[in-house]
C-alpha positions as CSV (number, residue, x, y, z in Angstrom):
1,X,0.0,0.0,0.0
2,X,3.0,2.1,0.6
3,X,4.9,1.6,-2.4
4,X,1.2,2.3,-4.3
5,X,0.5,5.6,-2.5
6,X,3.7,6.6,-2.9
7,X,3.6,5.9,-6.7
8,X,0.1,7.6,-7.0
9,X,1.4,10.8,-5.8
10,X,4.7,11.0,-7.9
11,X,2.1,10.3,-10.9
12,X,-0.2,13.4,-9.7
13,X,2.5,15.6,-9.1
14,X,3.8,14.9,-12.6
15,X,0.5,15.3,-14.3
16,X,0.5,18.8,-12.0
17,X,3.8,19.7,-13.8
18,X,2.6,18.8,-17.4
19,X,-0.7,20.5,-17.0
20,X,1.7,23.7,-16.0
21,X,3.3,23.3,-18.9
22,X,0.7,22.7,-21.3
23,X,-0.7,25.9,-19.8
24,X,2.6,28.1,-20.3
25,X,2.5,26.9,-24.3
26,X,-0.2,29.2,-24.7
27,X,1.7,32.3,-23.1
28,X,5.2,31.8,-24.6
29,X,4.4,31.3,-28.1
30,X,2.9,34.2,-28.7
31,X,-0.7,36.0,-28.3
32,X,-3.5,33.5,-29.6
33,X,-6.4,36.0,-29.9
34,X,-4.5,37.7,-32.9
35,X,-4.9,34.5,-34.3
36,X,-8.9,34.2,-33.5
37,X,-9.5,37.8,-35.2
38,X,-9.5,38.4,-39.0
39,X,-6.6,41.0,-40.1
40,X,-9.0,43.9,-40.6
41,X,-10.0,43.3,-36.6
42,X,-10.0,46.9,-34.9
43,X,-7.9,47.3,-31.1
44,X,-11.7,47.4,-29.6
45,X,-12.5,44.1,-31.5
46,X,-9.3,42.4,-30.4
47,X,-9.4,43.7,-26.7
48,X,-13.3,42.8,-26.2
49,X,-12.5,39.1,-27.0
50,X,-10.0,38.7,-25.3
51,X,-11.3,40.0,-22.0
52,X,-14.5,37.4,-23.1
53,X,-11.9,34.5,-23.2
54,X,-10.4,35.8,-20.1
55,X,-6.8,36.6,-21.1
56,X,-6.5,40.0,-20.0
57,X,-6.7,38.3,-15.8
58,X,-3.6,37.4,-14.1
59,X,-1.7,34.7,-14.8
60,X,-2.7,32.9,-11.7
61,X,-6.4,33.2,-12.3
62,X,-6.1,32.0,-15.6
63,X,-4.0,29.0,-14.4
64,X,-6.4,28.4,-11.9
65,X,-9.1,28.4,-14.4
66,X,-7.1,26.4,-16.7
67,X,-6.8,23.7,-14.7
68,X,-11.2,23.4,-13.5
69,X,-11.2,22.9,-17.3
70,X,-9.0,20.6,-18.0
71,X,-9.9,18.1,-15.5
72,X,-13.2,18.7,-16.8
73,X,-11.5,18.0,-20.5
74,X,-12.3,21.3,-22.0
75,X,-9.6,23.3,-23.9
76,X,-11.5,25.2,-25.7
77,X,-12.5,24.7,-29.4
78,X,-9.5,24.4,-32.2
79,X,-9.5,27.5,-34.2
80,X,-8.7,25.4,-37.4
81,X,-11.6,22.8,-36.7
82,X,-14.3,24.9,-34.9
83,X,-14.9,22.0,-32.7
84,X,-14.0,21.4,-29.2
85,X,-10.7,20.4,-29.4
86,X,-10.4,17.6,-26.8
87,X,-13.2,15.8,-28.8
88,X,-10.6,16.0,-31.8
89,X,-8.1,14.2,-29.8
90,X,-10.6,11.4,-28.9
91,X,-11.6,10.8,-32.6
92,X,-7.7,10.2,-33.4
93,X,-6.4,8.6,-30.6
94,X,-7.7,4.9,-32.1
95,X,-5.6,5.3,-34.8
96,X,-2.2,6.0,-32.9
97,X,-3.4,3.0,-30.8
98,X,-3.8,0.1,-33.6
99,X,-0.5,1.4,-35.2
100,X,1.5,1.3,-31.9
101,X,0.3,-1.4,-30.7
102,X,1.1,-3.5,-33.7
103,X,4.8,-1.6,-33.8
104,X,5.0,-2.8,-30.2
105,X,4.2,-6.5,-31.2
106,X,6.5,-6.6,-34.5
107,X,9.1,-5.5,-31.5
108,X,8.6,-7.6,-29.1
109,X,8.7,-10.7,-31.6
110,X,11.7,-9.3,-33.4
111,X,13.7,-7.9,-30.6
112,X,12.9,-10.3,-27.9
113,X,13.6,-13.5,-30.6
114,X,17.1,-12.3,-31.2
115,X,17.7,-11.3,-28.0
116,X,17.3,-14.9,-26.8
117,X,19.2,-16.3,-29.6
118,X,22.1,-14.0,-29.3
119,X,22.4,-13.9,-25.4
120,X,22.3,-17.7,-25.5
121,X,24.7,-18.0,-28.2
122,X,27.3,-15.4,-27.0
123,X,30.2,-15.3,-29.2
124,X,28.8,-16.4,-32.1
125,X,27.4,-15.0,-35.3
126,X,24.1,-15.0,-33.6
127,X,25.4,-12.8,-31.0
128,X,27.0,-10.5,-33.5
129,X,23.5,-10.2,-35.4
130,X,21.6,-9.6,-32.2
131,X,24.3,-6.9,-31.3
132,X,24.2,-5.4,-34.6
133,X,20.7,-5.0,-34.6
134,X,20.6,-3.5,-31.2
135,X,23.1,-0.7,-32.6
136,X,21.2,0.1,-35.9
137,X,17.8,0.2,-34.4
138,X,18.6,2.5,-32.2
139,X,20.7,4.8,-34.5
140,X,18.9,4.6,-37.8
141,X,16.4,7.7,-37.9
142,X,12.5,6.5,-38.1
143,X,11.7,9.1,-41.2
144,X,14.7,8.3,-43.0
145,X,13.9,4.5,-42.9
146,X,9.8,5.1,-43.1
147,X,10.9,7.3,-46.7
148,X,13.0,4.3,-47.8
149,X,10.5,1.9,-47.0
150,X,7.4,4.2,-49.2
151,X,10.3,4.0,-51.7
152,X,10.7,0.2,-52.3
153,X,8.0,-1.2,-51.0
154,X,5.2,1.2,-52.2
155,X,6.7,3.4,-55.2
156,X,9.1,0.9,-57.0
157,X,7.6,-2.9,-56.0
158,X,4.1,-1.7,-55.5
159,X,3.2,-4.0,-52.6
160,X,1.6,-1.8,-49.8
161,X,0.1,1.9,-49.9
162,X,2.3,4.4,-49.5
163,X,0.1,6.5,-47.2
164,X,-3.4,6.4,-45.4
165,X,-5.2,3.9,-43.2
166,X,-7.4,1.0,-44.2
167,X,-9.3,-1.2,-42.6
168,X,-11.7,-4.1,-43.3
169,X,-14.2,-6.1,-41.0
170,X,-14.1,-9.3,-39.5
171,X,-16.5,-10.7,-37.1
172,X,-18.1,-7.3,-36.3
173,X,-14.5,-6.2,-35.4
174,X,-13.0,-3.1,-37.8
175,X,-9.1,-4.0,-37.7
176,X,-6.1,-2.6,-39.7
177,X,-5.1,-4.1,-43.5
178,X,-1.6,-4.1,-44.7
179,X,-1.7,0.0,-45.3
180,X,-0.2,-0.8,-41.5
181,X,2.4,-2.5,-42.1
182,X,5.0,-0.2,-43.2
183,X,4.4,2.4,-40.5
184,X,4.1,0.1,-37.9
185,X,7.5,-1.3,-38.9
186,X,9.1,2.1,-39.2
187,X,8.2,3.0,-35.9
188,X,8.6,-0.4,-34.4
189,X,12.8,-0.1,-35.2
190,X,14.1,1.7,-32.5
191,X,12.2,-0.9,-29.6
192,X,13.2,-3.6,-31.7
193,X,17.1,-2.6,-31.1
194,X,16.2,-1.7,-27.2
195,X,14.7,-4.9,-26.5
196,X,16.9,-6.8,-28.7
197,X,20.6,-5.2,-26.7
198,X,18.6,-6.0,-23.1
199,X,17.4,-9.4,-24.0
200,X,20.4,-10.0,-25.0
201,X,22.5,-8.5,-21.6
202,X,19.2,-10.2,-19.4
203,X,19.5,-13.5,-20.9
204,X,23.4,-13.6,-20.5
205,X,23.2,-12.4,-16.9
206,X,21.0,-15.2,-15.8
207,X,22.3,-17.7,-17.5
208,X,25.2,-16.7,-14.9
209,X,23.4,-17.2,-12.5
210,X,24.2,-20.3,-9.4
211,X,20.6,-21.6,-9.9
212,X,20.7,-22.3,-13.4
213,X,24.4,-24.0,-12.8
214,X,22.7,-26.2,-10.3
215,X,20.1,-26.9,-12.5
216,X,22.6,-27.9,-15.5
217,X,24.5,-30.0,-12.6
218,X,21.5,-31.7,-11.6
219,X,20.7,-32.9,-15.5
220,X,17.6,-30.9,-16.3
221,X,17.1,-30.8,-19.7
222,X,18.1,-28.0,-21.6
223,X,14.7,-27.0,-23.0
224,X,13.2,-27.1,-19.0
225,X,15.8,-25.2,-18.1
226,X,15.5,-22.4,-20.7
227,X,11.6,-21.8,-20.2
228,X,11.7,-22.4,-16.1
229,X,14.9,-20.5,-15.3
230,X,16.7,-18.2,-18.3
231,X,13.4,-16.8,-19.8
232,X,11.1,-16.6,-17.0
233,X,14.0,-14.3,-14.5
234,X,15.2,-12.9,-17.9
235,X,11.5,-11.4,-18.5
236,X,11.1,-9.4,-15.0
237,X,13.3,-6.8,-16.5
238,X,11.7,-6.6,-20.0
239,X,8.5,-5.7,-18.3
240,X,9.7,-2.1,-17.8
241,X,11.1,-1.8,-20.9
242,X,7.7,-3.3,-22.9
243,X,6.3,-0.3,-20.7
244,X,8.6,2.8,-21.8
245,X,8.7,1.7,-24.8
246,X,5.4,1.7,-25.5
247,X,4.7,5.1,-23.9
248,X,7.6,6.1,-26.2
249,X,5.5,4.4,-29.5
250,X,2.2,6.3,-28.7
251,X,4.2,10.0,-28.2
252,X,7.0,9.3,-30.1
253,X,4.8,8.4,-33.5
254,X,4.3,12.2,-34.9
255,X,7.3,11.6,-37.9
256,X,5.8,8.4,-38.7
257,X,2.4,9.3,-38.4
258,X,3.0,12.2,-40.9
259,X,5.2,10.5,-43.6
260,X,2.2,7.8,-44.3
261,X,-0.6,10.6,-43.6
262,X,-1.3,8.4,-41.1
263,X,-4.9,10.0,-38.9
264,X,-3.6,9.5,-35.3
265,X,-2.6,11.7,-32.8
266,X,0.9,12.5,-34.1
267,X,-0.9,13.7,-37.3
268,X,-3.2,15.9,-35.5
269,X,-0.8,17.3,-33.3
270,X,1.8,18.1,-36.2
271,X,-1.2,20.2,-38.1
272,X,-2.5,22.0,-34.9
273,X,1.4,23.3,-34.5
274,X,2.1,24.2,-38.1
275,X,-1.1,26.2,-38.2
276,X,-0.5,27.7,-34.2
277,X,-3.8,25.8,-32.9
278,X,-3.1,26.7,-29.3
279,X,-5.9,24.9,-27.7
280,X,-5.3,22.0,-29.8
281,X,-2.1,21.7,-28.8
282,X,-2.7,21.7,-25.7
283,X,-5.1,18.9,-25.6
284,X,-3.4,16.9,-27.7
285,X,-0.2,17.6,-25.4
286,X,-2.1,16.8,-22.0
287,X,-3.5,13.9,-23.2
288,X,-0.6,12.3,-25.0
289,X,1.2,13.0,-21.4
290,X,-2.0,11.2,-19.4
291,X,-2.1,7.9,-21.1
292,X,2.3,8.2,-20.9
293,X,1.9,8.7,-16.9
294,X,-0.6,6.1,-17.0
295,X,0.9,3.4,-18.6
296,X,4.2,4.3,-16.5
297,X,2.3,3.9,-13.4
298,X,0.3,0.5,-14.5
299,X,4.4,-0.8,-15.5
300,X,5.5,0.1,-12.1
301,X,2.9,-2.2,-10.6
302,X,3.5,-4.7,-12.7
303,X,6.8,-4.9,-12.2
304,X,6.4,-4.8,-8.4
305,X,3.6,-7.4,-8.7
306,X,6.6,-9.7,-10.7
307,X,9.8,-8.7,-8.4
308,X,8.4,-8.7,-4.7
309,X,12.1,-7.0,-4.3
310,X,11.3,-3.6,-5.7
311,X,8.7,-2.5,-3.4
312,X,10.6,-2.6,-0.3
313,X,13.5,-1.0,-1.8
């Protein structure tokens, strides 16, 4: 109960901090009712609205204010749109879901299957390919590999779309078709490298470990000793990582999301900036940074749920 409470607050005070930043977007970036007002607006016009949308109170007011409403989840309406803009956010966020969920599978199959192979084949060419996809994932840029990817496999070969999202149904259920395929990929690199480098280093430590010696010395077989011992300690770790990393795929997906014209959340929040939607930005900012601080706190459980160790530490 301790270690919950204590992981409750950190996530509230966090949220508190985002929310306060969210809020000082609109203040440092410039004046947002010039952007409400046609160009032919007269000083009266400009100053009426914005004593109606309350920017002409103090800072703290408006703060104060600001955060009534967002807890209530209004930000206003998005000037581009004319509709509220949190409702915006809600109509995207499916689509940055589906695609980072399947990135986060194609990760977890590719990274986690070389991992193993590598970290139980160390010095070996196994090893080396498990190492040197560890490297490039994490140092090949998304967009540069999600243009060369439109370029092969869309422009020159022909075999998936180069941009969009389609979908078909099956079973009542509306689920993605190969248009996902490419992005999810794209994005999925950099976890694939992250999870391939600690499965690798994970599986390699426990195999080090005195239990699995004893279990070698007792004559276990080899395949019970993998699944009982090596894979099952080697996981506890990868739970964290699974977590971040996943966090990282739904915030992280705005390059991806606007190479393939892709209509998630990265999409919408790369329009509302070109065009200086403020409140859009700030619910698509706030809300990115909600699910983020809740899938960090569900992770932490998780993980304290798996290693007893971690909450009395």
């Amino acid at each position: 109960m301790r270690y919950l409470l204590s992981k409750l607050a950190y996530s509230a005070a966090l949220l508190l901090g985002v929310l306060f930043l969210v809020f000082m977007l609109l203040h440092i970036t410039g004046d947002p009712v010039s952007l409400m007002v046609s160009r032919h607006a007269t000083p009266a016009e400009i100053e009426a609205l914005r004593e109606e949308l309350g920017f002409n109170r103090p800072v703290l007011v408006q703060f104060g204010d600001f955060l009534s409403n967002a807890f209530r989840g209004d930000f206003g309406n998005s000037f581009r749109y004319r509709q509220p803009a949190m409702d915006l956010v809600l109509q995207r966020i499916p689509a940055t879901i589906e695609l980072a969920s399947v990135a986060l599978l194609m990760a977890i199959l590719m990274g986690v299957t070389i991992g193993i192979l590598g970290g139980s084949n160390p010095n070996t060419i196994l090893d080396s390919l498990a190492r040197g996809i560890g490297l490039l994932g994490q140092t090949i840029p998304t967009f540069w590999l999600g243009l060369i990817l439109i370029i092969i496999f869309s422009l020159n070969l022909g075999w998936f779309p180069s941009f969009g999202r389609e979908t078909f149904t099956f079973l009542g259920l509306t689920l993605p078709d190969k248009s996902i395929i490419l992005p999810a990929f794209a994005l999925s690199l950099f976890t694939t490298g992250q999870l391939a480098r600690f499965t690798r280093s994970a599986v390699m430590e426990v195999m080090n470990e005195d239990y699995v010696t004893t279990a070698k010395s007792k004559g276990l077989k080899k395949r019970r000793i993998y699944f009982k011992y090596i894979l099952k300690n080697s996981a506890i770790p990868l739970i964290s990582i699974i977590g971040v990393q996943f966090s990282y795929l739904l915030s992280g997906s705005i390059y991806i999301e606007t190479i393939f014209s892709w209509p998630g959340l990265g999409n919408l929040l790369a329009e509302a900036v070109s065009t200086r939607d403020f409140f859009l930005v700030q619910a698509t900012a706030f809300f990115t940074s909600l699910v983020v601080i809740g899938l960090q706190f569900f992770t932490d459980l998780v993980y304290a749920l798996v290693d007893p160790r971690i909450r009395y530490r």
